[in-house]
Each structure stands twice: as C-alpha cells, then as structure tokens.
VMD Tcl script that draws the C-alpha trace (Angstrom):
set ca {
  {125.61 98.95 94.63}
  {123.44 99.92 97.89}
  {126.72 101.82 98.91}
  {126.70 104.09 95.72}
  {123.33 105.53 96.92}
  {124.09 105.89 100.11}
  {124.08 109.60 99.67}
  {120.01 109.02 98.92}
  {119.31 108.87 103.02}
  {120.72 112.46 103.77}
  {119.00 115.16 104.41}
  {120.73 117.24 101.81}
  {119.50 115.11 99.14}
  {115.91 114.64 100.24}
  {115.86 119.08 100.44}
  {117.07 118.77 96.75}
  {114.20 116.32 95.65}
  {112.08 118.16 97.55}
  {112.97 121.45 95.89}
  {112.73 119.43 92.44}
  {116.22 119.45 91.84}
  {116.87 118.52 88.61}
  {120.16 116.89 88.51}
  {118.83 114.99 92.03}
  {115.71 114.50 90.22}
  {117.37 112.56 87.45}
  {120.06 110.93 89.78}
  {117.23 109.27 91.83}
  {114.79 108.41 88.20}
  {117.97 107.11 86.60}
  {118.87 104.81 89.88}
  {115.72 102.86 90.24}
  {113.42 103.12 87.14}
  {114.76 99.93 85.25}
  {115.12 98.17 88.71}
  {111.18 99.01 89.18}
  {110.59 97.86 85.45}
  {112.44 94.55 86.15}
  {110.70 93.70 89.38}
  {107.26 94.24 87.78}
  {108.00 91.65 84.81}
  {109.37 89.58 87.09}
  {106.45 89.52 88.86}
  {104.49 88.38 85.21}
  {102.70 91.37 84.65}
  {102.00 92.70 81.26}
  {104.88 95.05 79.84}
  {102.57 97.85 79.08}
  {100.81 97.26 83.11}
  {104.58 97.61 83.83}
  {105.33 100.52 82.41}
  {102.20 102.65 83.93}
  {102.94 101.15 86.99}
  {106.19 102.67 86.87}
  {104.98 105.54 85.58}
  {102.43 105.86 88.24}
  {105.08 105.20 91.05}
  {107.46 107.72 90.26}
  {104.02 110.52 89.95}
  {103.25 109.40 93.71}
  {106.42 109.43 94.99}
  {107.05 112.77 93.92}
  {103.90 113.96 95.00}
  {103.86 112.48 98.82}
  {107.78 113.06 98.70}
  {107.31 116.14 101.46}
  {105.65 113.82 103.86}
  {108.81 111.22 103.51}
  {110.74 111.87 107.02}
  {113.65 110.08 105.96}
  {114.11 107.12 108.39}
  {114.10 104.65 105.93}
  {115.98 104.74 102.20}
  {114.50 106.35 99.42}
  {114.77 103.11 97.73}
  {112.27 101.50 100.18}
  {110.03 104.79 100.27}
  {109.81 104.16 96.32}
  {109.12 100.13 96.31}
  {106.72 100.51 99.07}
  {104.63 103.07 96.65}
  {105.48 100.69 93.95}
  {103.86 97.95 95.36}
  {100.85 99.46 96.44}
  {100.56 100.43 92.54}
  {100.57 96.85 92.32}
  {98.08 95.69 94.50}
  {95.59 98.18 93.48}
  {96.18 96.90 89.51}
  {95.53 93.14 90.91}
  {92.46 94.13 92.87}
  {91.47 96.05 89.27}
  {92.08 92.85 87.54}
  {89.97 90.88 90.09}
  {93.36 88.60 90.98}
  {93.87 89.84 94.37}
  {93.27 87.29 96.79}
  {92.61 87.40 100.78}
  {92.65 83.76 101.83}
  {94.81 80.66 101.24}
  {93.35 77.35 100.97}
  {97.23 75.72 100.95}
  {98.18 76.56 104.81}
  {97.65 73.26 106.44}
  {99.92 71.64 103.57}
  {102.13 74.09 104.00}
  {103.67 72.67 107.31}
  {103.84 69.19 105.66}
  {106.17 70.66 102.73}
  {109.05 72.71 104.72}
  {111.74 71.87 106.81}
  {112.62 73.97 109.69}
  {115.63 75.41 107.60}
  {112.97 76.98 105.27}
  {113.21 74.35 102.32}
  {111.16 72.08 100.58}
  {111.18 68.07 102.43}
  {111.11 66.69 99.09}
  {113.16 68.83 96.97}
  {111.66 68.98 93.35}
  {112.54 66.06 90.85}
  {114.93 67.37 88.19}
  {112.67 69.34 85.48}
  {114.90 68.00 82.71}
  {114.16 64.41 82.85}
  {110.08 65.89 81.81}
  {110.96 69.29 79.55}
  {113.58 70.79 78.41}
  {115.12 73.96 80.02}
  {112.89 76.87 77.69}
  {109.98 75.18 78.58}
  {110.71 75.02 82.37}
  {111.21 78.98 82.36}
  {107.89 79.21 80.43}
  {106.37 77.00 83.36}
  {107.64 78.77 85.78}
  {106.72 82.44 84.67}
  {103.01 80.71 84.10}
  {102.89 79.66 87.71}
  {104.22 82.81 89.45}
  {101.13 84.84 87.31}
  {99.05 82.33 89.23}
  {100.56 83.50 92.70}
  {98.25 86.23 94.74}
  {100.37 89.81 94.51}
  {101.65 89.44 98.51}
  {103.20 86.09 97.56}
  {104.59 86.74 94.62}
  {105.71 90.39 95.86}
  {107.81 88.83 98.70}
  {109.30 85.77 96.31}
  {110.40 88.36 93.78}
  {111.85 90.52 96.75}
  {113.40 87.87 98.71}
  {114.27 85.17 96.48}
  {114.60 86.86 92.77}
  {116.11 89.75 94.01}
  {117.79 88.44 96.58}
  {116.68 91.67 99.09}
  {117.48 91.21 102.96}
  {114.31 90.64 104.99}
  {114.17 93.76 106.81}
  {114.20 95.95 103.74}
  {111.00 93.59 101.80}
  {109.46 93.62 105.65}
  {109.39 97.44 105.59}
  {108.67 97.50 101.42}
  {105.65 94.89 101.99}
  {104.71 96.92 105.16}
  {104.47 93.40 106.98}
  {106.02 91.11 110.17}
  {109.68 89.10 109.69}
  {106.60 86.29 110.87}
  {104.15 87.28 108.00}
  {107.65 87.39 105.44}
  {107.94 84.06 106.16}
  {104.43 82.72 105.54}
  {104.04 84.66 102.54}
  {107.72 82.95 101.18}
  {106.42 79.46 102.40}
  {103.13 79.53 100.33}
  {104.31 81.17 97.83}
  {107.36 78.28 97.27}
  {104.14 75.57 98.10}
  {102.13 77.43 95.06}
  {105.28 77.17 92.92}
  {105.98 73.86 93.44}
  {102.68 72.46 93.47}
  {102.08 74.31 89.72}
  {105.50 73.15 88.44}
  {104.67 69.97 89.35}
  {101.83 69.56 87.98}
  {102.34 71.46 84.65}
  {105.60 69.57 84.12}
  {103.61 66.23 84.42}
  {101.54 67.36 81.54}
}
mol new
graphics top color blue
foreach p $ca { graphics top sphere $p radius 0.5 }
foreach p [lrange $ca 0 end-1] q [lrange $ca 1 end] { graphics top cylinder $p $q radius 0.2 }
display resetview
C-alpha cells in the first residue's frame, strides 16, 4: 500500500497540491482521510471529536502545505499535523498529562525483548471476548495522548518506528518509553477491570 503512494514524495506532486490541483487534491483527501478517521477512534475519542479533528487536519495541512520541503512523506507531514490536533483537543479536555507516576514499575514489568515478564492471564477464564474489547477501549481512553498516540502507531497500526518517531516528533529512546508505559497502563487497567 505505501508503494501505491509513492508518487506522494515527488516534487511534481507536491507543485500540484500546492497549486490546488484538484484531481491531486482529491488523490491525496481520498488516500488518508478514513486512515486519519480510524486512527482517531482507535485512539477512543468521540466520533464527532474525530471527525473535526479530521476536518481540522486536512484545513492545516493545506494551509502550511507551502512550507512542507518534502524530505519526509506527505503521509507523515499529515499525521504529524494530525496529532498535534490531538494533543491540543486533550489539553482542551483537561486529559493531557506531563508526568508518569508508573516509571519505576515499569522496569519491573518488561523484558529486555520489549514484552511483558508475566504475560497477562487469559481474559476468557474472567469475561467473555465482547466484554474484553469493551475493557480494553475503556483503558486506552485512560492512557495520556503521547502513550496512546505511539501504541496506536506502533502496535495497532503496526507503523515502523522511524515513521511514528518523525509523526510523534520524538527519540527511537522516547518511542520506546512511551510504548513501555503505555503497555504497563494497559495491563495494569485490564487487570484490574477484568478482576471486577
């Protein structure tokens, strides 16, 4: 798929967006709006937050698009913007958080291979497989934005690391803290909920 939009990194293409191309207009809209929509309820927003969000996104890309140089993909360009959208709706909603109480149990939890010590006890033997999903989406709204930003990224949407580094703006180093407490909030909630 990444291949088929490919084209999106010349500089042909970027002078046609630029110009407000219309069929390069729609090519680009029609490429990445439901992937946008999809990452924002997977990160347990509201639909309706979702879909100004999006909305928003796609009014700021095409507004800064003349400063875009080009070195990265349009595709990270966009999520970058997209994600900013995001943060500024959680620090709206007063959810935004700067610190994390969990690091020192965070060591205690991972391997070196980047999993859990004690993998999870199967979910089934408490609830059933609905309610697990229902658990889950209830714990990832409890995740702070930069967390839950780089799980979606890297583990929902399976994204290589350099392209959520330069999308979250952050370090391979601060990727991997961000992934670690955000699995340690997961599990901790799932656990916890399930036991209920």
């Amino acid at each position: 798929m990444a291949k088929q939009f490919e084209h999106f990194r010349s500089p042909e293409f970027l002078k046609k967006l630029n110009e407000r191309d219309h069929g390069a207009i729609t090519e680009v809209v029609n490429a990445y709006t439901t992937h946008l929509y999809r990452t924002g309820m997977g990160m347990n927003m509201a639909e309706e937050k979702v879909q100004d969000i999006c909305h928003n996104t796609w009014a700021t890309f095409f507004e800064i698009l003349p400063k875009f140089e080009g070195r990265s993909h349009v595709r990270t360009f966009l999520f970058g913007i997209f994600y900013n959208k995001c943060s500024e709706a959680y620090r709206q909603n007063g959810k935004f958080e700067k610190t994390d109480p969990i690091e020192d149990v965070m060591e205690s939890r991972f391997s070196d291979k980047d999993h859990w010590s004690n993998p999870i006890s199967d979910p089934e033997r408490h609830v059933n497989e609905v309610q697990m999903i229902d658990i889950i989406k209830k714990c990832m709204e409890g995740l702070p934005l930069q967390q839950k930003a780089a799980f979606t990224l890297r583990v929902v949407e399976e994204k290589e690391t350099e392209e959520v580094c330069n999308i979250l703006d952050v370090t391979n180093t601060n990727l991997r803290q961000l992934l670690f407490r955000g699995k340690n909030r997961l599990r901790e909630c799932v656990e916890k909920t399930a036991q209920l």
